[in-house]
C-alpha positions, 0 to 999 in steps of 0.5 A: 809953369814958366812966367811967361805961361802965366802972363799968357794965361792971365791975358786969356782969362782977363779977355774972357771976363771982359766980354762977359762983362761987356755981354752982361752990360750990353746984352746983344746978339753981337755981344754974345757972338764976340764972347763965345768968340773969346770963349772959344779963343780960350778954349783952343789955347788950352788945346794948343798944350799951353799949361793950365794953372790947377785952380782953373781946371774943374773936377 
């Protein structure tokens, strides 16, 4: 995985737990729309072949 890959990913994985965060802090209907928004951001980068580090994939 290049370094850039890792950035990437890293990006996508810190957003993701802040609206988490953010949803658990303030646990509204807009809150959980903008992290299952981020969810699914996540989700489609993976889908876009963006590498996957191993200790990210369950088994």
């Amino acid at each position: 995985m290049s370094k850039f890959d890792r950035l990437q990913w890293s990006q996508k994985v810190a957003a993701l737990n802040e609206r988490i965060r953010g949803f658990q802090a303030n646990p509204t209907p807009e809150q959980l729309e903008l992290a299952i928004s981020e969810l699914r951001a996540y989700a489609d980068a993976a889908n876009d072949g963006m590498e996957i580090p191993e200790r990210f994939i369950a088994s």
